[in-house]
C-alpha positions as CSV (number, residue, x, y, z in Angstrom):
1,X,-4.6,19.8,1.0
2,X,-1.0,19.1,-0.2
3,X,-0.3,18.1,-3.5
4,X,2.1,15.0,-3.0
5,X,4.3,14.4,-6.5
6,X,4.3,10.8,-7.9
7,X,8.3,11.5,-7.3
8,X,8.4,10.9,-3.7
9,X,5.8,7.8,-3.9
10,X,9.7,5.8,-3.8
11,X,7.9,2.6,-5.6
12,X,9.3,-0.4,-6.6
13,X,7.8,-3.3,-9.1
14,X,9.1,-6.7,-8.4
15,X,7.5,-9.4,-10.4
16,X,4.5,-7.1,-10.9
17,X,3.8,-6.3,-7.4
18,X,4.2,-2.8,-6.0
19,X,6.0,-2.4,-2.9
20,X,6.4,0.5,-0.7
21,X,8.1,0.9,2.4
22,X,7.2,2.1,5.9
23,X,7.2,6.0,5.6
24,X,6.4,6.6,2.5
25,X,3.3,8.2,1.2
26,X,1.3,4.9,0.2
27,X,0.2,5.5,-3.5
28,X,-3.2,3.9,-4.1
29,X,-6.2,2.7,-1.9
30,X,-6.1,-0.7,-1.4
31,X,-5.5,-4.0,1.1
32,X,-1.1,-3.6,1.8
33,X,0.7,-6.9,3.6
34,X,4.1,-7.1,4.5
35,X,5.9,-8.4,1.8
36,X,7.5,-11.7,3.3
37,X,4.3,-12.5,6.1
38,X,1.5,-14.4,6.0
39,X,-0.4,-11.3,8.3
40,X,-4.2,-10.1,8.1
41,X,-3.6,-7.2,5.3
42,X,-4.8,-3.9,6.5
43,X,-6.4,-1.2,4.3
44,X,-4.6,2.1,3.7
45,X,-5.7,5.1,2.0
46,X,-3.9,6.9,-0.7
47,X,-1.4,9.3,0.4
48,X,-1.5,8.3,4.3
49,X,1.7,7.5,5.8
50,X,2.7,3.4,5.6
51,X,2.5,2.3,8.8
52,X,5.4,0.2,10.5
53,X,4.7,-4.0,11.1
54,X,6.2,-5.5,14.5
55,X,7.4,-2.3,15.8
56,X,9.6,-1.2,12.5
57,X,10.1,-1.0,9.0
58,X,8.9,-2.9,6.1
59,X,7.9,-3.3,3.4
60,X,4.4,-3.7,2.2
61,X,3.2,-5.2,-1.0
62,X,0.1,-3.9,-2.7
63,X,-3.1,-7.1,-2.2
64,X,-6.4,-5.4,-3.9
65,X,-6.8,-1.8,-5.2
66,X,-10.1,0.1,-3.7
67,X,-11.2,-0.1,-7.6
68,X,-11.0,-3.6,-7.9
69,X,-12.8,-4.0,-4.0
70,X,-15.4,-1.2,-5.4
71,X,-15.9,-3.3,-8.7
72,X,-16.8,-6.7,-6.6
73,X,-19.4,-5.2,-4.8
74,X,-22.9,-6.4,-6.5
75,X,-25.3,-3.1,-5.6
């Protein structure tokens, strides 16, 4: 498996959030929406590919971390 550096992640915080764009490695597990829409988030796993939204590019804002998902599950 390739090792992918936390250089090419191309992250950006914006009032605590963390956004990545279509492309990009996607950093964490978790739920990712399209920063800007009101659509269904969709779950992606750490260092898969973002998807595009509509057809192109965007950029997707980070909703619930796998950990926190894990966490809320009572078994």
């Amino acid at each position: 498996m390739k090792k992918i550096s936390h250089s090419s992640w191309n992250l950006r915080k914006s009032y605590g959030h963390v956004i990545v764009r279509t492309g990009s490695h996607c950093p964490v597990n978790g739920l990712w929406q399209p920063a800007e829409s009101t659509d269904e988030p969709l779950f992606v796993f750490e260092g898969s590919i973002m998807p595009t939204h509509a057809g192109g590019s965007a950029e997707w804002m980070l909703v619930a971390t796998g950990r926190r998902l894990a966490d809320s599950v009572p078994w």
